[in-house]
C-alpha positions as CSV (number, residue, x, y, z in Angstrom):
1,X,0.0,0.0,0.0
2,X,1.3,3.2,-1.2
3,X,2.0,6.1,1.9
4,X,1.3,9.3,1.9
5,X,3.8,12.2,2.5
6,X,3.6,13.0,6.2
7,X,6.2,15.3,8.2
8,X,6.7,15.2,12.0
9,X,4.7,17.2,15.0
10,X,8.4,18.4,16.0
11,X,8.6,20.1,12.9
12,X,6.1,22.4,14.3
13,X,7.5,23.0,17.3
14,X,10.9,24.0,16.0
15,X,9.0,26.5,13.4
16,X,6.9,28.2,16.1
17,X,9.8,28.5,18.3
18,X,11.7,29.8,15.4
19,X,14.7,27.0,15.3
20,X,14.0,27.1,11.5
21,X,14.0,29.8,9.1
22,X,11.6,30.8,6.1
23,X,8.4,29.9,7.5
24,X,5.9,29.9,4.8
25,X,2.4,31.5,4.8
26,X,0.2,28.3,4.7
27,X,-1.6,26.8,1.6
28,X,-3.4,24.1,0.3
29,X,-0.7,21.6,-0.9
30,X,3.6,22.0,-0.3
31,X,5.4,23.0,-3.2
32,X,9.0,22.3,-4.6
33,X,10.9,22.9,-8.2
34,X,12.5,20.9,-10.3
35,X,14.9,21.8,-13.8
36,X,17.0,20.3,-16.7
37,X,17.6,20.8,-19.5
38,X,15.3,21.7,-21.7
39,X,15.3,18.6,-23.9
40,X,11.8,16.9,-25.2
41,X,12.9,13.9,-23.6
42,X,14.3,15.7,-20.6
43,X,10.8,17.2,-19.7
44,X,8.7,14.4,-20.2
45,X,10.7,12.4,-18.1
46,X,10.3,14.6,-14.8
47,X,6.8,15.3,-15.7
48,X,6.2,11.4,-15.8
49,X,7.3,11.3,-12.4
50,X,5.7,14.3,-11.6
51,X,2.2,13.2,-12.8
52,X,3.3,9.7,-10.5
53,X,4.2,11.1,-7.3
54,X,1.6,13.3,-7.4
55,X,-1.1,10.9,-7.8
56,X,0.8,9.5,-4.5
57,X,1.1,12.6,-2.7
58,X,-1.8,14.8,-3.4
59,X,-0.4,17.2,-0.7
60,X,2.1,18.0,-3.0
61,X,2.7,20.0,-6.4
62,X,5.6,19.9,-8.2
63,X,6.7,22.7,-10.8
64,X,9.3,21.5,-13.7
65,X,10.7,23.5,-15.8
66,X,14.0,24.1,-18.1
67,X,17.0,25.9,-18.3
68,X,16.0,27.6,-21.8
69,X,18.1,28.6,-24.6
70,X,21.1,26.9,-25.3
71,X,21.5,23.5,-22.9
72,X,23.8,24.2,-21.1
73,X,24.9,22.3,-17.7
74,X,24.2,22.2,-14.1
75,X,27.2,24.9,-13.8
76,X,26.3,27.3,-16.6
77,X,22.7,27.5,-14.9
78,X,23.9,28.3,-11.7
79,X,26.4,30.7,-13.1
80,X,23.8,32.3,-15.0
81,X,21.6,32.7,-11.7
82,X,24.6,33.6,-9.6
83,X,23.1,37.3,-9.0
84,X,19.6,36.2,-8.6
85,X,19.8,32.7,-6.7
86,X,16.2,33.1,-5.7
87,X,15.3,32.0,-9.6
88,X,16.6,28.8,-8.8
89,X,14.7,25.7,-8.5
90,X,14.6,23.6,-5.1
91,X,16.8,20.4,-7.5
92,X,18.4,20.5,-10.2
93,X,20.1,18.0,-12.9
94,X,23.5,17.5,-12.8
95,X,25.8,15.0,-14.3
96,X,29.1,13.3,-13.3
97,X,31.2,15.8,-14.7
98,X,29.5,18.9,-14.0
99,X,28.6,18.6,-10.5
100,X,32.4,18.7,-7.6
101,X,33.0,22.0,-8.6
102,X,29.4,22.8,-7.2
103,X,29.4,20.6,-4.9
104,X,32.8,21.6,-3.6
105,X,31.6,25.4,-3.3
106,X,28.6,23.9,-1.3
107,X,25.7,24.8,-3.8
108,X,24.6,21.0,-3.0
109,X,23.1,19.1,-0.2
110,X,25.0,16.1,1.1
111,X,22.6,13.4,0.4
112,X,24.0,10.8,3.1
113,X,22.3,11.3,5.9
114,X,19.1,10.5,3.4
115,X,20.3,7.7,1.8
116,X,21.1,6.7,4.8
117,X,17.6,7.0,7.0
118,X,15.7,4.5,5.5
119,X,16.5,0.5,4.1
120,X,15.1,1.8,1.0
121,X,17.8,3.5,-0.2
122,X,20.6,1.3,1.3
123,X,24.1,2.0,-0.8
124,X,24.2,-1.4,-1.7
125,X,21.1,-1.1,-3.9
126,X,22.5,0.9,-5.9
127,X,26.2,1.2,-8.4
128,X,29.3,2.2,-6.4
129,X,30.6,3.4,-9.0
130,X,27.7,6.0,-9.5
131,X,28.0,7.0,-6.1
132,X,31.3,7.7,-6.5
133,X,30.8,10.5,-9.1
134,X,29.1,12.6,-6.6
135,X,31.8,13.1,-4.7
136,X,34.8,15.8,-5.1
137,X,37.2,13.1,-5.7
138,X,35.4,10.1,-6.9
139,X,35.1,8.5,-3.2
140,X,32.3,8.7,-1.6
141,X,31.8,7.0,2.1
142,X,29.1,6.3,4.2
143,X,28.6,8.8,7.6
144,X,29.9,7.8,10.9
145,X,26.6,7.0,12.0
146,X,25.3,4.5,9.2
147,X,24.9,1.1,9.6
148,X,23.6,-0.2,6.8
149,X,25.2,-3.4,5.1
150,X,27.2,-1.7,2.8
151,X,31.0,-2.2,3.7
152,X,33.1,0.7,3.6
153,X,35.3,2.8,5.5
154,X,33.5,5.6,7.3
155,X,33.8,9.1,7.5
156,X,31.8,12.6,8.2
157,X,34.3,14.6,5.6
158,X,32.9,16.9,2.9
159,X,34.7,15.7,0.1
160,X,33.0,12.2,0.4
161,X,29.7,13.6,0.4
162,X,26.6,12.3,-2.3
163,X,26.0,15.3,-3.7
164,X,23.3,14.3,-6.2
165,X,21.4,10.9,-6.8
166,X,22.1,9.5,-9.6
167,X,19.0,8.4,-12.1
168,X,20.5,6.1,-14.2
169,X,23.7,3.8,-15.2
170,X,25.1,5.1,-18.4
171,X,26.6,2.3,-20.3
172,X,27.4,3.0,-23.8
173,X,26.5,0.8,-26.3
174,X,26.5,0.6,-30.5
175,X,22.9,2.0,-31.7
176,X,22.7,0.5,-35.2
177,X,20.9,1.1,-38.4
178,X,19.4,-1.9,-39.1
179,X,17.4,-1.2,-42.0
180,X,20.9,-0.3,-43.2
181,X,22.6,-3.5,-42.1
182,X,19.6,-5.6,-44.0
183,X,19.5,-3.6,-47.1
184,X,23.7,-4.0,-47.5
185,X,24.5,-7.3,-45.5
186,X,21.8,-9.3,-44.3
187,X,21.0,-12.8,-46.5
188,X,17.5,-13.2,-47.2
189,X,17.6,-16.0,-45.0
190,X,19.1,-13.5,-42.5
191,X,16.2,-11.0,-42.9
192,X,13.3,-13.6,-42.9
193,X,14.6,-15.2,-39.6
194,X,15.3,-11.6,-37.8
195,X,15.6,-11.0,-33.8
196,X,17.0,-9.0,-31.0
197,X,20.5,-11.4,-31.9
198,X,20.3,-11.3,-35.4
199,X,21.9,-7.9,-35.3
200,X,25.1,-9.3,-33.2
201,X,25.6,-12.2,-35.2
202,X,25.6,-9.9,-38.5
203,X,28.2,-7.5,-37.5
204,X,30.2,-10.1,-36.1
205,X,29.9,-12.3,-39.7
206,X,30.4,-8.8,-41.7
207,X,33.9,-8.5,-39.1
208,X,35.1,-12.1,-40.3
209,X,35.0,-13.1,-36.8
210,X,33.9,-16.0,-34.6
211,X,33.2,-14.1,-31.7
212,X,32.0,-10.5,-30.8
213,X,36.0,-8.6,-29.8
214,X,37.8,-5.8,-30.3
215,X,39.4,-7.6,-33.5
216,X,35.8,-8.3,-35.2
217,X,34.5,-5.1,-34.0
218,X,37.4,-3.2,-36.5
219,X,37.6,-5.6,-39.1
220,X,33.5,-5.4,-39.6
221,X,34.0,-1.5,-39.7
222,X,36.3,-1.5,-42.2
223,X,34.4,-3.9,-44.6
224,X,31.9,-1.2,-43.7
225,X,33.8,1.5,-44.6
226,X,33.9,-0.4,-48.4
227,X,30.3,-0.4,-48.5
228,X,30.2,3.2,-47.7
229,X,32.6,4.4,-50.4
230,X,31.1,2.7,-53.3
231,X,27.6,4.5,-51.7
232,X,29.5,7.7,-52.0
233,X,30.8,7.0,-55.5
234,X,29.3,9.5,-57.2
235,X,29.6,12.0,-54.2
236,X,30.3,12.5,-50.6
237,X,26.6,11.4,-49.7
238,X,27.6,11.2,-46.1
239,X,27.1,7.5,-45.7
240,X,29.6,6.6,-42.5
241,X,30.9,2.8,-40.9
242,X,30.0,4.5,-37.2
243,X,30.3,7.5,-35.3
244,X,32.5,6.4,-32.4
245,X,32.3,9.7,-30.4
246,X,35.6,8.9,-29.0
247,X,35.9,12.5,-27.3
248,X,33.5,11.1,-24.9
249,X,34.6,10.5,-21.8
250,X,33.1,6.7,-21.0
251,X,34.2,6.1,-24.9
252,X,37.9,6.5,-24.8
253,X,37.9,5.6,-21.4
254,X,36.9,2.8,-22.5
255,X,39.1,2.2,-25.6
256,X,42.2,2.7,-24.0
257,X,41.9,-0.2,-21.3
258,X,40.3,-1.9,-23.5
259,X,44.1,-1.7,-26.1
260,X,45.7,-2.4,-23.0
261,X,46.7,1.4,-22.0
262,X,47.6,1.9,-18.5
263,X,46.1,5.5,-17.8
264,X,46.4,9.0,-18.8
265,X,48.1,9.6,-15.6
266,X,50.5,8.3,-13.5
267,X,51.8,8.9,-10.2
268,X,55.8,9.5,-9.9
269,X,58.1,8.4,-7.3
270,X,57.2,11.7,-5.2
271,X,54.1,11.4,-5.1
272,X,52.7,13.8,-7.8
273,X,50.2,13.1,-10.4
274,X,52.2,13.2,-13.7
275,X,51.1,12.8,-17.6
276,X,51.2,9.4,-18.5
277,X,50.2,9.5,-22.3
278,X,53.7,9.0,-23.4
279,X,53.9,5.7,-21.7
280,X,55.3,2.2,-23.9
281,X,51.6,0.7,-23.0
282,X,49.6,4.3,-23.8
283,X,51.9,4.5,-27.3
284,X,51.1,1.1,-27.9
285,X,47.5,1.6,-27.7
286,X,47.3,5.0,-29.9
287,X,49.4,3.6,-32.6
288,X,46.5,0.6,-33.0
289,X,44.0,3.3,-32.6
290,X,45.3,5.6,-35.7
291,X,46.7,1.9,-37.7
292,X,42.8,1.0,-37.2
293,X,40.8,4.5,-37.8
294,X,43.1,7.6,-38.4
295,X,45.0,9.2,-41.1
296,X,43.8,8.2,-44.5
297,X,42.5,4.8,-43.9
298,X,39.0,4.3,-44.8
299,X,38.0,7.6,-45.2
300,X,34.9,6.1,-44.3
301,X,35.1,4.4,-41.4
302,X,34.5,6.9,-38.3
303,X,32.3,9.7,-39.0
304,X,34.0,12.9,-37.0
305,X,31.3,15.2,-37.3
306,X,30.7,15.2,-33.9
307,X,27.3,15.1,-32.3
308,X,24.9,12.4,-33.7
309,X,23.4,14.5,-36.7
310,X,24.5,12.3,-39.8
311,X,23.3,8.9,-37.7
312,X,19.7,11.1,-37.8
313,X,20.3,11.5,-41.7
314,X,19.8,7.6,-41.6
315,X,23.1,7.6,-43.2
316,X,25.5,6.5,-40.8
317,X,25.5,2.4,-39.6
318,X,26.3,2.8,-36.3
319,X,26.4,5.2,-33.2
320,X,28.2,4.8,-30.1
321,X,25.5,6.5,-27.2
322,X,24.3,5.6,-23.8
323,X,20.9,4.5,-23.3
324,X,18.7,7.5,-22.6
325,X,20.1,8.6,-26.5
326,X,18.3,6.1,-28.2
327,X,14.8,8.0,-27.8
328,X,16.2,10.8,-29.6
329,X,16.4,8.7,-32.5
330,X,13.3,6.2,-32.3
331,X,10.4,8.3,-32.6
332,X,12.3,9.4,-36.2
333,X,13.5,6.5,-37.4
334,X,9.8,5.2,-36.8
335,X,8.1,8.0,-38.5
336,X,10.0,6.8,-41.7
337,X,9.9,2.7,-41.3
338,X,13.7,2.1,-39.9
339,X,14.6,0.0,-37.6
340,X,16.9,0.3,-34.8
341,X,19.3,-2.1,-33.3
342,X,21.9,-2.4,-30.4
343,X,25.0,-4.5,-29.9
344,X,27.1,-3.7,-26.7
345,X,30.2,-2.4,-27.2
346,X,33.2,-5.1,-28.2
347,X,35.4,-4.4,-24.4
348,X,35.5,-6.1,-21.4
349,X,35.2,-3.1,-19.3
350,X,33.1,-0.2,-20.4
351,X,32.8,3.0,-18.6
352,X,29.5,4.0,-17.5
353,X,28.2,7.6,-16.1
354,X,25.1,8.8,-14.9
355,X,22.7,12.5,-14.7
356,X,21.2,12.9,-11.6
357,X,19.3,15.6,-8.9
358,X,21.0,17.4,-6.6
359,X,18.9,19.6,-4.1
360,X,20.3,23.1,-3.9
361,X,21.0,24.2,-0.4
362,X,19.2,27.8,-0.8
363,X,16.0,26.7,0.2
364,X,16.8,23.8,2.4
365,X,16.2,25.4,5.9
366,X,12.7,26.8,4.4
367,X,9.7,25.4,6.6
368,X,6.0,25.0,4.7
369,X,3.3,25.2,6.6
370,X,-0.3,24.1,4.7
371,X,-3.8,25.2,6.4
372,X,-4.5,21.9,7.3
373,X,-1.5,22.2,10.3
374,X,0.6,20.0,8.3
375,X,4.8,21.4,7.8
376,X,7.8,20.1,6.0
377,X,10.7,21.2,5.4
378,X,11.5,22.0,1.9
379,X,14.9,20.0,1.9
380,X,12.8,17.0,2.9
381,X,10.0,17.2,0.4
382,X,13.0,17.3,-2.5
383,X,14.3,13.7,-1.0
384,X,11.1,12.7,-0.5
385,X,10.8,13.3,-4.6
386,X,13.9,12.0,-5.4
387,X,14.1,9.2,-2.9
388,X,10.9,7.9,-5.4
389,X,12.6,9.0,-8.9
390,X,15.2,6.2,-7.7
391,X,13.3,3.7,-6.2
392,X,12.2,0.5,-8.3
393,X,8.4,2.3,-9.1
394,X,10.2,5.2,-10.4
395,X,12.9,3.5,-12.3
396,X,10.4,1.3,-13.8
397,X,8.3,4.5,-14.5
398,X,10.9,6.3,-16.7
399,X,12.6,2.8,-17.8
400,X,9.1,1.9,-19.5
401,X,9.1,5.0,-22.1
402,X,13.4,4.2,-22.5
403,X,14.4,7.2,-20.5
404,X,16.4,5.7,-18.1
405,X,18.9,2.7,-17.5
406,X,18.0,1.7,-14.1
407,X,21.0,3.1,-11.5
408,X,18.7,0.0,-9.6
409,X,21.2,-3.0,-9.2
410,X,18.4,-5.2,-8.9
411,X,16.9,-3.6,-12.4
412,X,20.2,-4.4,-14.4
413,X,18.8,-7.1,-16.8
414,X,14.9,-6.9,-15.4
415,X,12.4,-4.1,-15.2
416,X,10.0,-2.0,-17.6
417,X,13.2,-0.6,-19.3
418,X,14.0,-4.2,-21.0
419,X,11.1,-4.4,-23.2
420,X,11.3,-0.5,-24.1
421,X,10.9,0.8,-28.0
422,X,8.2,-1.9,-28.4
423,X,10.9,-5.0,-26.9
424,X,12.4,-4.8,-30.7
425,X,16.0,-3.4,-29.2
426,X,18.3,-5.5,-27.2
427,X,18.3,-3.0,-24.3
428,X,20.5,-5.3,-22.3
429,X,23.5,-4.5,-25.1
430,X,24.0,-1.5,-22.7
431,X,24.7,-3.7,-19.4
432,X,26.5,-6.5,-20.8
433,X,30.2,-5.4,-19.5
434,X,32.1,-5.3,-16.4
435,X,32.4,-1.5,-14.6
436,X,35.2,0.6,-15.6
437,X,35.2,3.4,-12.9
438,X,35.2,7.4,-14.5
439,X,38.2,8.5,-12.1
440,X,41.0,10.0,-14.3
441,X,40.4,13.7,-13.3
442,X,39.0,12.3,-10.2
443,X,42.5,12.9,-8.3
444,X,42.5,17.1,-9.9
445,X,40.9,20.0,-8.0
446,X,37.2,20.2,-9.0
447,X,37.9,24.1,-10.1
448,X,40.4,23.0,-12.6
449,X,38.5,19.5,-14.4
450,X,37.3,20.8,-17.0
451,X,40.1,22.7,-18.5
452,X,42.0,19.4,-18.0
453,X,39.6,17.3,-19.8
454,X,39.7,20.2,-22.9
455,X,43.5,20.5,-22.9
456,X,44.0,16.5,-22.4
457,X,41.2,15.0,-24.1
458,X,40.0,16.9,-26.7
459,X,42.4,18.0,-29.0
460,X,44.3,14.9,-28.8
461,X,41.3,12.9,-29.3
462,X,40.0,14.8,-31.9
463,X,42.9,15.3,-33.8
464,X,43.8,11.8,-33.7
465,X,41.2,11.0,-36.4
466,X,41.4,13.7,-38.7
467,X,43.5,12.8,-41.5
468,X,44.4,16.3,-42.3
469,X,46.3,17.0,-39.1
470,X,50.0,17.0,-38.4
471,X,52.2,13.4,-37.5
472,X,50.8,11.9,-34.5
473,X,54.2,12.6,-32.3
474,X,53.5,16.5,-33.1
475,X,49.9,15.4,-31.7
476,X,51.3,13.7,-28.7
477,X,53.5,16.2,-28.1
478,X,51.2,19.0,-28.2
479,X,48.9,17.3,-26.3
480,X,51.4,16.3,-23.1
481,X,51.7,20.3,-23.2
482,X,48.8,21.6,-23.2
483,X,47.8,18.9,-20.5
484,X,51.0,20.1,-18.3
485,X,50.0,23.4,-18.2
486,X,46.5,22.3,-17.5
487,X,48.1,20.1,-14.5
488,X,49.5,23.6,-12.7
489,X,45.8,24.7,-11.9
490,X,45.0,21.2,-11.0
């Protein structure tokens, strides 16, 4: 049987005795505000679980809204609101990379003492490593006071603090183009006998392989890459192997350990965090990466304009996204009778993220007070919200319409999100690999992370693939530069 939202008599107490600031004049039902981005899917998403926990909650009304104009992240809309913090909503969304500098200059609330009230939201129902990105420096730990059954070392400091919850478990995966697939590779025995495995069993036959690696993976893009060029024969028509999106953090993450590389940095006999991307096992990894898709080798092969619009052109086989993308392209693909496939990603160990809500702490001491007597605090109607947005009801809620992978352990290969985009995609291609942890900036000072990931990541990365760039030890070079500089600030 579903509970209502109810607050304790002390509440009261404190409020008429003044303990607590920002009494409210009463009204009918307590309010809080929610806003993201201002994405389609985005919106309907926390209005889905609006219109749920609503239903639940009569006593409450939530407001969504988004940031407007240009997306933006959780740090640009802050920033933007920095004179005027009273325009900010109660929670926002944040995302793993855009949230310790925040958190760190205490715009967040530390989540733990939440998490850790109630068996419901135990730690270990959930990814550690998703925790982890909440933190300042990829650690988080449970309080001094929590005993619940996850085992970990303890401690009340700051910078291990859960500083938003996340939503989901961000596994990238290989969206396909099947219509694409049938219409250059598929037998007509192939076609006529099609499933969720067809797809996987294709790509690995059109990669000469015997099993779904690295080594098939390649090969199959290259043969691609042939198909693509005598498509473009009489033109660049745009037709593309895959659009790896290898600037993406979880992608060349990813990549690297999966070519064996041993980190982008190292620590040196002193002690200090150092570049690493000169290293034998690094080299070895980046000369397979350009030998396999940079320079002028299949000019075909990886699409590098960057940002999913040729793989909506229906033109491009393949697209390397997490789960939440695949909406973007469903509804269109529909529309014009494509189909859409997945395969997980040829690794081992692929590196998963995650979006979130963190509650600002602005409004957190603010007591409501409704005319029927009943008060709450503001801060604990948001985790009230939130607390449902990640429990199995509202992970099933969102997993149903394919908005979210469920940050749910017990979800991984179960739930409403399986059978998403009418069951005809093999969602469970996005949870088919072991954890590969986001930490490599995890060690720098949140302030300085994202002008290490620009000077580090994306010009290298970038760069890399473009065939009209200088020798790749000019790129190394330039890069290990750039990323020193980057390492004073850090």
């Amino acid at each position: 049987m579903k509970q209502k939202l109810v607050f304790g008599v002390a509440l009261t107490a404190l409020c008429a005795l003044g303990g607590l600031t920002g009494c409210q004049k009463k009204k009918d039902k307590f309010e809080i505000s929610i806003s993201a981005r201002s994405l389609v899917s985005e919106q309907e998403m926390l209005n889905i679980w609006k219109r749920e926990y609503e239903t639940l909650h009569p006593n409450v009304k939530i407001n969504v809204s988004g940031w407007g104009g240009v997306e933006g992240t959780s740090e640009d809309y802050v920033m933007k609101n920095a004179l005027n913090r009273s325009a900010l909503t109660n929670i926002i969304y944040t995302t793993d990379d855009s949230t310790a500098n925040l958190a760190q200059k205490k715009n967040f609330v530390d989540l733990r003492p939440f998490y850790e009230a109630s068996p419901e939201t135990d730690y270990t129902k959930y990814y550690t490593t998703m925790l982890d990105l909440t933190s300042f420096y990829g650690e988080f730990r449970p309080t001094e006071n929590y005993h619940g059954d996850y085992d970990c070392e303890k401690s009340n400091d700051a910078q291990y603090g859960v500083y938003f919850a996340p939503r989901e478990y961000n596994m990238p995966a290989l969206l396909c183009n099947v219509s694409l697939f049938k219409e250059h590779f598929a037998t007509e025995e192939e076609k006529a006998n099609w499933n969720k495995d067809s797809l996987k069993a294709l790509f690995t036959r059109i990669g000469d392989g015997t099993e779904w690696n690295w080594t098939t993976f390649v090969k199959a893009l290259q043969n691609i890459s042939d198909k693509c060029a005598t498509l473009n024969a009489s033109g660049d028509l745009g037709y593309r192997a895959c659009e790896l999106n290898h600037t993406w953090e979880p992608v060349y993450t990813t990549i690297m350990k999966e070519l064996g590389g041993d980190g982008i940095f190292a620590m040196n006999d002193y002690g200090e965090t150092v570049v690493n991307l000169d290293s034998t096992a690094n080299k070895a990894a980046y000369t397979q990466i350009i030998d396999d898709f940079g320079k002028n080798a299949h000019k075909y092969m990886i699409d590098t304009d960057y940002g999913n619009d040729n793989f909506k052109l229906h033109n491009v086989f393949c697209v390397m996204v997490s789960y939440p993308e695949v909406g973007n392209f469903y509804g269109a693909y529909k529309k014009v009778n494509l189909e859409l496939g997945a395969v997980n990603f040829p690794a081992e160990y692929v590196a998963a993220g995650c979006g979130g809500y963190g509650i600002l702490v602005d409004k957190k001491d603010q007591v409501q007070k409704l005319t029927s007597g009943e008060e709450a605090k503001t801060v604990d109607l948001c985790w009230d919200f939130i607390k449902y947005i990640i429990s199995k009801d509202g992970q099933n809620a969102a997993g149903k319409e394919g908005y979210v992978q469920p940050v749910l352990k017990e979800l991984a290969t179960t739930g409403e999100w399986v059978e998403s985009y009418d069951g005809k995609i093999d969602n469970l291609a996005f949870s088919t690999a072991k954890e590969l942890a986001l930490d490599t900036f995890c060690f720098a000072n949140p302030s300085a992370r994202n002008s290490l990931r620009k000077e580090c990541i994306t010009p290298f990365f970038r760069e890399l693939f473009d065939p009209k760039t200088n020798s790749y030890n000019d790129l190394l070079t330039k890069a290990i530069n750039d990323t020193n500089k980057a390492l004073k600030d850090a």
